[in-house]
DSSP file (Angstrom, degrees, kcal/mol; ACC not computed):
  #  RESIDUE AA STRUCTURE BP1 BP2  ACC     N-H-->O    O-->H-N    N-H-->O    O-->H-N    TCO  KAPPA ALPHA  PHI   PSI    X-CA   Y-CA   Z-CA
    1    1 A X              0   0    0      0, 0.0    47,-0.0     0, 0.0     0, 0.0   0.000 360.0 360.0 360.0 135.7  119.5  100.1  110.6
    2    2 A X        -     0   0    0     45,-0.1    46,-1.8    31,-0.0     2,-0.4  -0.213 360.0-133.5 -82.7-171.2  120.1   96.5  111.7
    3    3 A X  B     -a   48   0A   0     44,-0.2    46,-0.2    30,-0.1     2,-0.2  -0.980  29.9 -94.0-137.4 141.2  119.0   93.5  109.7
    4    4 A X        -     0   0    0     44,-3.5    43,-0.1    -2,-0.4    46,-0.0  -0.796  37.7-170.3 -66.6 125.2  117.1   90.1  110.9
    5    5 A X  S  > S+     0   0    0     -2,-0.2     4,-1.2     2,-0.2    -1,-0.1   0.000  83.8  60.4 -70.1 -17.1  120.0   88.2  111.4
    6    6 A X  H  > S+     0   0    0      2,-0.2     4,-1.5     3,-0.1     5,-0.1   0.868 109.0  50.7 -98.2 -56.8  117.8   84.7  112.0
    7    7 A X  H  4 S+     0   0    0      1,-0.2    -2,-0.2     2,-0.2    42,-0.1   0.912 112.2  49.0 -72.2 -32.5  116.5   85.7  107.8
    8    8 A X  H >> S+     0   0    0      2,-0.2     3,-2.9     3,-0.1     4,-2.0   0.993 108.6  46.4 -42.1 -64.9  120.3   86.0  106.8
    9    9 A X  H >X S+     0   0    0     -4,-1.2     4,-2.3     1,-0.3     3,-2.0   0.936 117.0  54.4 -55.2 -70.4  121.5   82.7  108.5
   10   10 A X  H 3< S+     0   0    0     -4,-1.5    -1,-0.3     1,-0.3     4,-0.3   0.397 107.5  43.0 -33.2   3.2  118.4   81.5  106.6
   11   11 A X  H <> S+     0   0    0     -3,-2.9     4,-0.9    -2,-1.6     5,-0.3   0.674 112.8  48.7-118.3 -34.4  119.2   82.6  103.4
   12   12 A X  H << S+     0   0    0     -3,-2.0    -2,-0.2    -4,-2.0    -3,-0.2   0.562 114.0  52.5 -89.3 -11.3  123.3   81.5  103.4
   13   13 A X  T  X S+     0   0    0     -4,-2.3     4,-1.7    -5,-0.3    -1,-0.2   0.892 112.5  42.3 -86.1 -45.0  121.9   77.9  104.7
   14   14 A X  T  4 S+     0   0    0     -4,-0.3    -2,-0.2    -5,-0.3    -3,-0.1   0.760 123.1  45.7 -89.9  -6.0  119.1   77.8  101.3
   15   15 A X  T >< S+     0   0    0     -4,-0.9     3,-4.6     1,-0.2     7,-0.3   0.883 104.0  58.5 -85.7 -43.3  122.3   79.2   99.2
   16   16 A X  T 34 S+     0   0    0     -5,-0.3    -2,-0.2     1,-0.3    -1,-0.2   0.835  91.9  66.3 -55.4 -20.5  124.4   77.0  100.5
   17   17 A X  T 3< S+     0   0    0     -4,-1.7     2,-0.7     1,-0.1    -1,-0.3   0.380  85.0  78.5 -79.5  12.7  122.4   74.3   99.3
   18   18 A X    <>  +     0   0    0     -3,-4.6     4,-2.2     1,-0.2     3,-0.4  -0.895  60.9 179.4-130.6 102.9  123.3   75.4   95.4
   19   19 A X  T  4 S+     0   0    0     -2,-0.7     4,-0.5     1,-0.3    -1,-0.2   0.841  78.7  51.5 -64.7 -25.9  126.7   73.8   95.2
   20   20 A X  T  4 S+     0   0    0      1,-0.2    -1,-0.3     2,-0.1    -2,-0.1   0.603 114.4  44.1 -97.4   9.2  127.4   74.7   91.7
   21   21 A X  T >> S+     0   0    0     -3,-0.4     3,-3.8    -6,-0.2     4,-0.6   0.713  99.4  87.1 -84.4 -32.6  126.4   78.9   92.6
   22   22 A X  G >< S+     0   0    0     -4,-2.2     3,-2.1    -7,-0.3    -2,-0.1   0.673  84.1  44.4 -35.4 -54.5  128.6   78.6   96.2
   23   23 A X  G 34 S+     0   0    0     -4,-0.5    -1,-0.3     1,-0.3    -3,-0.1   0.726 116.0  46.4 -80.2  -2.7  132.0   79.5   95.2
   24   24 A X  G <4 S+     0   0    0     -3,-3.8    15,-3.2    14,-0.1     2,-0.6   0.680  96.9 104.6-105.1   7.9  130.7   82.8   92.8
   25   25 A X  E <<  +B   38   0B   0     -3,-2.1    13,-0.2    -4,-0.6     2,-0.2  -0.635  45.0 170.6 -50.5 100.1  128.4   83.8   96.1
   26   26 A X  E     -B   37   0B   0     11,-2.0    11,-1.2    -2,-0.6     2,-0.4  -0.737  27.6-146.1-108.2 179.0  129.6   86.7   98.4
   27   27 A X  E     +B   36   0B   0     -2,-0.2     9,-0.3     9,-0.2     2,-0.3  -0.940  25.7 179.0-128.5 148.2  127.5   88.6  101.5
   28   28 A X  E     -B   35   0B   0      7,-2.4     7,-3.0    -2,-0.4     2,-0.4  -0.818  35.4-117.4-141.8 143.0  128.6   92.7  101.4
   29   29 A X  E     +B   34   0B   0     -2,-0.3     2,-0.3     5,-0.2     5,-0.3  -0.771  55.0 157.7 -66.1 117.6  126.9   95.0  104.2
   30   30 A X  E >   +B   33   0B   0      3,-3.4     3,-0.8    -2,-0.4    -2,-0.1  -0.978  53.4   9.7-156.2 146.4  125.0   97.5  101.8
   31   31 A X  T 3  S-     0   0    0     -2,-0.3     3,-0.1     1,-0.2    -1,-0.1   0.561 127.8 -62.8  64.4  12.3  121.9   99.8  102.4
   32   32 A X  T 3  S+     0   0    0      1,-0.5    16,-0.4    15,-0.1    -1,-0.2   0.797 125.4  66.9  69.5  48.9  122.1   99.0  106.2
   33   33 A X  E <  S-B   30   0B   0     -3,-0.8    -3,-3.4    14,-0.1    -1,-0.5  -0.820  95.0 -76.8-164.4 170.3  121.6   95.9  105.8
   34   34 A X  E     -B   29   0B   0     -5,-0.3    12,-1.7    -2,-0.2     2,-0.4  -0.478  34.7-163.8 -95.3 157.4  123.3   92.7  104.3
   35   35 A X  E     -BC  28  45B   0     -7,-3.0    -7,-2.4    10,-0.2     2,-0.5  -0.999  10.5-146.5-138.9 135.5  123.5   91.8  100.5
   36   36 A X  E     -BC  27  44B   0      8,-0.7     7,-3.7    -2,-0.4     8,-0.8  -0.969  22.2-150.6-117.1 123.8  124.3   88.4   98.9
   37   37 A X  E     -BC  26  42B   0    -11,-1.2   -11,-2.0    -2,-0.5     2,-0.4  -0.647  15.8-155.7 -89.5 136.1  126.2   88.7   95.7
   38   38 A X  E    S-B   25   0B   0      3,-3.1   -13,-0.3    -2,-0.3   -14,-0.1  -0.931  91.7 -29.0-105.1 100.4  126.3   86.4   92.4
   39   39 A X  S    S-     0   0    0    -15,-3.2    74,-0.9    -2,-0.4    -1,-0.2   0.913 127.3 -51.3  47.6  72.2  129.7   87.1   90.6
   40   40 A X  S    S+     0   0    0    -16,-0.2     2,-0.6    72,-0.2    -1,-0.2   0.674 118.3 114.9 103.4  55.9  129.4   90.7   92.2
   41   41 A X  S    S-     0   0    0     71,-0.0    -3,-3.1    72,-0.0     2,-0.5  -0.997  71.2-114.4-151.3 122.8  126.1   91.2   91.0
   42   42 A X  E     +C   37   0B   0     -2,-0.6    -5,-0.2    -5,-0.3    65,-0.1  -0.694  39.0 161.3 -83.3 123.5  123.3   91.5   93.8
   43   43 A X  E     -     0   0B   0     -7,-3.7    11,-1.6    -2,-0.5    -1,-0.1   0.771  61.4  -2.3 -78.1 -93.5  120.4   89.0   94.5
   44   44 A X  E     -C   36   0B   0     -8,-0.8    -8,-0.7     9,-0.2     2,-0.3  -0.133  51.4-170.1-104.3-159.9  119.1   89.5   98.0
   45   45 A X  E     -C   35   0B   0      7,-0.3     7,-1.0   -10,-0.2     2,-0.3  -0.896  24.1-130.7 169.5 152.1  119.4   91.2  100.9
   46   46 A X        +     0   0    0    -12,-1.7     2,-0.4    -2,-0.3     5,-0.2  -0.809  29.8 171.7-103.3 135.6  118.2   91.4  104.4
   47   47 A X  S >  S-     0   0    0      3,-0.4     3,-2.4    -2,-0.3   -44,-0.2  -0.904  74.1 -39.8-150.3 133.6  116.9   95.4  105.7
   48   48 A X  B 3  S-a    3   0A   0    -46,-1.8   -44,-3.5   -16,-0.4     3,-0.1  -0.001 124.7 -33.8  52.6-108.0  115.3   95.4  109.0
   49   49 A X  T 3  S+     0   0    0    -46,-0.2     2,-0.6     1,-0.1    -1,-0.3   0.328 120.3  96.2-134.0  16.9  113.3   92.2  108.8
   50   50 A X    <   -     0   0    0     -3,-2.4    -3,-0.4    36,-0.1    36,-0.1  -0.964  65.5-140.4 -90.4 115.6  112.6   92.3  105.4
   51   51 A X        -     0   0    0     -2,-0.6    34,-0.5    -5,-0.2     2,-0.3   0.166  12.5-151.8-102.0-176.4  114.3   90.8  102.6
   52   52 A X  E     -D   84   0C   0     -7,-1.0     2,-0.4    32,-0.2    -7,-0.3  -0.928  14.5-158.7 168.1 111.1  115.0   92.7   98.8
   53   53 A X  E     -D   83   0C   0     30,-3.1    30,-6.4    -2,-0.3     2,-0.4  -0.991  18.8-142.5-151.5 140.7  115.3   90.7   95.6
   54   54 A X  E     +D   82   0C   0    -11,-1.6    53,-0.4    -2,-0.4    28,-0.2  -0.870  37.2 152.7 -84.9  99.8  116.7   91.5   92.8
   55   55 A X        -     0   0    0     26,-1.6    27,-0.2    -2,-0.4    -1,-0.1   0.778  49.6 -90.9-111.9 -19.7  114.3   90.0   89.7
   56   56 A X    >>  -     0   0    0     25,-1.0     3,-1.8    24,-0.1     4,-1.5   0.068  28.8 -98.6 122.9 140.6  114.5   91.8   86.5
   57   57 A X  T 34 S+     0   0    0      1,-0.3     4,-0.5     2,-0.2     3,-0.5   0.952 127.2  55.4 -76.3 -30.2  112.6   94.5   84.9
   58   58 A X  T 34 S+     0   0    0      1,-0.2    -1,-0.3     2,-0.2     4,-0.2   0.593 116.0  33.0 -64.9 -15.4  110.8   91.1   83.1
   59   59 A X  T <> S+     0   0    0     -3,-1.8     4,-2.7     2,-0.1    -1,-0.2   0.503  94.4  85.7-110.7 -10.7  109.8   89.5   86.2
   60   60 A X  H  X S+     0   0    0     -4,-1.5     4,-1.1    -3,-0.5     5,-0.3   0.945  94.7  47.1 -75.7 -58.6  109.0   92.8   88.5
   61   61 A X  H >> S+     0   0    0     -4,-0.5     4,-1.4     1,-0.3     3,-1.3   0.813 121.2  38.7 -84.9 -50.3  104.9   93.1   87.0
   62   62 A X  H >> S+     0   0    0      1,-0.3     3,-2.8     2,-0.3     4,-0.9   0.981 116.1  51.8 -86.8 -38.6  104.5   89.3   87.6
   63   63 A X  H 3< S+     0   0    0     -4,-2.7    -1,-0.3     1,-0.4    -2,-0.2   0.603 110.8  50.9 -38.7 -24.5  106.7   89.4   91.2
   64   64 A X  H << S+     0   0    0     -3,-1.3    -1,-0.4    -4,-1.1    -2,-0.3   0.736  90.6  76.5-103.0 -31.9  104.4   92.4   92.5
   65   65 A X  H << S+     0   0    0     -3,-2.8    -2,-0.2    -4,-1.4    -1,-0.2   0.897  75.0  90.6 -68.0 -45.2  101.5   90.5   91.8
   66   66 A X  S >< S-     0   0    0     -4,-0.9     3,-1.0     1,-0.1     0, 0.0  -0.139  85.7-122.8 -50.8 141.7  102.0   88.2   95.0
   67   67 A X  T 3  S+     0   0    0      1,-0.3    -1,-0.1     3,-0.0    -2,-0.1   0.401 105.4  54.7 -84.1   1.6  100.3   89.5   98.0
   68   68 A X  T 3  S+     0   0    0     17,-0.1    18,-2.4    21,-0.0     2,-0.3   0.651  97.2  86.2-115.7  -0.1  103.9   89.7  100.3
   69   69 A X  E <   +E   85   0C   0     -3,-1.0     2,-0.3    16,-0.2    16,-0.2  -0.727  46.3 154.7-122.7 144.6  105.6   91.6   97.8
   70   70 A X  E     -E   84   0C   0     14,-2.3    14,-2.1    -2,-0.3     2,-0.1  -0.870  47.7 -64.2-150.6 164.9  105.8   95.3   97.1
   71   71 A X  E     -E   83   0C   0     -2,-0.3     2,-0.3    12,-0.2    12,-0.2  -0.562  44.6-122.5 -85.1 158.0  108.5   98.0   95.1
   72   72 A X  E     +E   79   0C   0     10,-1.2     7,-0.9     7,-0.5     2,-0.1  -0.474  44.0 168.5 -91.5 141.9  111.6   98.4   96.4
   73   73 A X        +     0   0    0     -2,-0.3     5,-0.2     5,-0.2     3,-0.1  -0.409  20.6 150.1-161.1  84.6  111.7  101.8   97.0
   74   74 A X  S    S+     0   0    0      3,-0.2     4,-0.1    -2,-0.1    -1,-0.1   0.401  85.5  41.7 -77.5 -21.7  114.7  103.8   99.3
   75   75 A X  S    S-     0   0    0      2,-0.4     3,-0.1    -3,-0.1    -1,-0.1   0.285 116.0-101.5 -98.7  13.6  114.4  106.9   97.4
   76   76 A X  S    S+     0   0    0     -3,-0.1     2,-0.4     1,-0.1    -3,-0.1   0.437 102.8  80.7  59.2   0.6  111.5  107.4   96.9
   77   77 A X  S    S-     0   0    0      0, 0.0    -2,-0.4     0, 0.0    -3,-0.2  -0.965  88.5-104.9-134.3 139.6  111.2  106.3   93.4
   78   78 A X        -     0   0    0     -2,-0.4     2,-0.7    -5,-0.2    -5,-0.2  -0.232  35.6-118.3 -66.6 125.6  110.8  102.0   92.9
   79   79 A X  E >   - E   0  72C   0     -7,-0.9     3,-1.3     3,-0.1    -7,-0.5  -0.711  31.3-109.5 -75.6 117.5  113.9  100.5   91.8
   80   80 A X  E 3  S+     0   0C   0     -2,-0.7   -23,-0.2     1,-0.3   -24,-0.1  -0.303 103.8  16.4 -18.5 107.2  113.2   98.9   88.2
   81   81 A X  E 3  S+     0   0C   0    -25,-0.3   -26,-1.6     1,-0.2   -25,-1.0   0.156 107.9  99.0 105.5 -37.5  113.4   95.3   88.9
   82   82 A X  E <   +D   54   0C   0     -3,-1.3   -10,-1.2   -28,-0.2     2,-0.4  -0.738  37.6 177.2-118.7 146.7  113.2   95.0   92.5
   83   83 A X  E     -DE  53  71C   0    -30,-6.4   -30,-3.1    -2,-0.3     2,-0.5  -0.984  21.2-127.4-158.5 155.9  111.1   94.4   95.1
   84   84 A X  E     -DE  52  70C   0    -14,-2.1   -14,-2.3    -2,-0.4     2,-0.3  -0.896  23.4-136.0-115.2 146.2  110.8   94.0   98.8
   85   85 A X  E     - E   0  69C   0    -34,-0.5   -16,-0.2    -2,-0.5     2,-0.2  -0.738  22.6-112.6 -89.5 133.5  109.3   91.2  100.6
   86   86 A X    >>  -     0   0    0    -18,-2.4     3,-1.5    -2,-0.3     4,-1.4  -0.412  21.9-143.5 -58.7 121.0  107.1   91.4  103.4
   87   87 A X  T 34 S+     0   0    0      1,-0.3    -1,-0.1    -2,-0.2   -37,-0.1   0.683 103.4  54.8 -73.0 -10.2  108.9   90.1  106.6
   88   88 A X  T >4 S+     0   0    0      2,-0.1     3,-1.2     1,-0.1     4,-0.4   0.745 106.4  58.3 -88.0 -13.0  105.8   88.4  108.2
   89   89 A X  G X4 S+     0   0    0     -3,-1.5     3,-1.2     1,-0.3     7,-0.2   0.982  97.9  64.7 -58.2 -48.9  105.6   86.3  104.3
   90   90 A X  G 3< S+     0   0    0     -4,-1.4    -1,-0.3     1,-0.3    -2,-0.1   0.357  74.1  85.2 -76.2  24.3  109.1   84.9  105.0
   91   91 A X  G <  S+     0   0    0     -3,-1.2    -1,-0.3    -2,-0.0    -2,-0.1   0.961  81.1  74.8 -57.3 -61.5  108.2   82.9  108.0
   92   92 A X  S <> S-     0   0    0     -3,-1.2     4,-2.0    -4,-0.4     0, 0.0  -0.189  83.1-135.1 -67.8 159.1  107.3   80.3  105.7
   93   93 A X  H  > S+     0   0    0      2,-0.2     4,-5.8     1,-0.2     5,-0.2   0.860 101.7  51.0 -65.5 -34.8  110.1   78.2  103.8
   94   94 A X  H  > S+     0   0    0      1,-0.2     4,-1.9     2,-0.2     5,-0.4   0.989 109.5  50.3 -72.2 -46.3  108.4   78.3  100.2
   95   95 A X  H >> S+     0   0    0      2,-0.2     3,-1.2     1,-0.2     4,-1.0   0.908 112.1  46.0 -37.9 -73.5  108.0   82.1  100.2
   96   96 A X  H >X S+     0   0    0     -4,-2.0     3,-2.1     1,-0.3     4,-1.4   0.911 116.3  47.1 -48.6 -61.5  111.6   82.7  101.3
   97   97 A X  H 3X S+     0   0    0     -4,-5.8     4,-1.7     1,-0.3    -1,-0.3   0.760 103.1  63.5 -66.2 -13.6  112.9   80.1   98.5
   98   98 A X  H <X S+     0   0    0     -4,-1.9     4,-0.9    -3,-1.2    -1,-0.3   0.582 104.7  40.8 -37.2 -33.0  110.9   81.4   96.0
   99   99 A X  H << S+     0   0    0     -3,-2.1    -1,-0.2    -4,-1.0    -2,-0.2   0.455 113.3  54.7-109.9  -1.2  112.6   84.8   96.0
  100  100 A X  H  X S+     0   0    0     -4,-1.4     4,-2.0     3,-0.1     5,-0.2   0.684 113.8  47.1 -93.3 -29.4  116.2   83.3   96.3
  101  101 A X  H  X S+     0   0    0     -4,-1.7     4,-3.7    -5,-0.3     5,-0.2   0.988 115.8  37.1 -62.5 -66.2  115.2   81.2   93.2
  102  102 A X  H  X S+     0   0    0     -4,-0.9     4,-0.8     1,-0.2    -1,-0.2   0.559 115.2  57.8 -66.0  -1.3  113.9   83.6   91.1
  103  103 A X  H  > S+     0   0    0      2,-0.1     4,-1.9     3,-0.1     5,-0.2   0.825 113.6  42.4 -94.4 -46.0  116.7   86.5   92.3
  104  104 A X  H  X S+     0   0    0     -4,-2.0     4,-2.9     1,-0.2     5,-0.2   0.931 100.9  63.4 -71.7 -25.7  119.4   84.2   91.3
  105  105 A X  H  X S+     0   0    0     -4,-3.7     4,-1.0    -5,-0.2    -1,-0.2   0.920 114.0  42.4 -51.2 -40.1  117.9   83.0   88.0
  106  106 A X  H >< S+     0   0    0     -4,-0.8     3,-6.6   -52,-0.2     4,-0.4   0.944 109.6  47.6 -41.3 -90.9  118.3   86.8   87.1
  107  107 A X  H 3< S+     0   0    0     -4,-1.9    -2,-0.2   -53,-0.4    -1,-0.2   0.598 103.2  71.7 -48.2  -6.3  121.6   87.7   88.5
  108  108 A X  H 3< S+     0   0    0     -4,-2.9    -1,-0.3    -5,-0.2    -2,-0.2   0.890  99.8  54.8 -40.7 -47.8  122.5   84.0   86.3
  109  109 A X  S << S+     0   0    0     -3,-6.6    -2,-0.2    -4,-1.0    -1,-0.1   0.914  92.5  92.3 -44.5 -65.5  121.9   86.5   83.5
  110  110 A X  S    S-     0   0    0     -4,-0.4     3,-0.1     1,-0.2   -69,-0.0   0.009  79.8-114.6 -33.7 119.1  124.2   88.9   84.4
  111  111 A X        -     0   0    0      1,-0.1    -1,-0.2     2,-0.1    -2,-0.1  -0.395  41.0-105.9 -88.0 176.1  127.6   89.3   83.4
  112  112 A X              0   0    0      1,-0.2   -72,-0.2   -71,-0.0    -1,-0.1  -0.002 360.0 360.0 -52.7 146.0  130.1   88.8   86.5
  113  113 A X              0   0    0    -74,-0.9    -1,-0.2    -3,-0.1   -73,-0.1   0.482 360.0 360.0 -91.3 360.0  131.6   92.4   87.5
């Protein structure tokens, strides 16, 4: 499966803007799609033209409550924690930084791998 390449570049420019996360930031191809890492620890991700954020078994009830957001679900059973974003939400800017904020404040938790 490819990935919106135009919501990647968008995502490594609003990361790039947090100097003191750059240097512990990677991007890994994962789930057929791209994944941006915190200390080895996965935030977000691009699939198809949706995005994936990582948020925290403490944040997922309030994170599904928002109308672009939904459970992450590749197996058929919703990953704990996670959720996918709708791709027509992330035209706008505040949607998109809103789930790169709150994905890294998690994987902040987290220790490095």
């Amino acid at each position: 499966m490819a990935y919106d390449e135009g919501l990647a570049q968008r995502i490594r420019e609003r990361l790039g803007e947090r100097p003191a996360h750059r240097p512990a930031l990677t991007e890994k191809r994962m789930f057929g799609g791209l994944s941006f890492l915190l200390h080895g620890n996965m935030t977000v991700g691009v699939v198809g033209d949706e995005l994936i954020a990582r948020v925290g078994p403490d944040r997922a009830e309030s994170a599904l409550a928002r109308p672009e957001a939904r459970p992450m679900d590749f197996t058929g059973r919703p990953m704990r924690g996670w959720v996918t974003v709708s791709g027509p939400a992330l035209a706008e800017d505040p949607v998109l930084e809103y789930w790169i904020t709150t994905a890294l404040a998690f994987a902040g938790t987290l220790p490095p791998k």
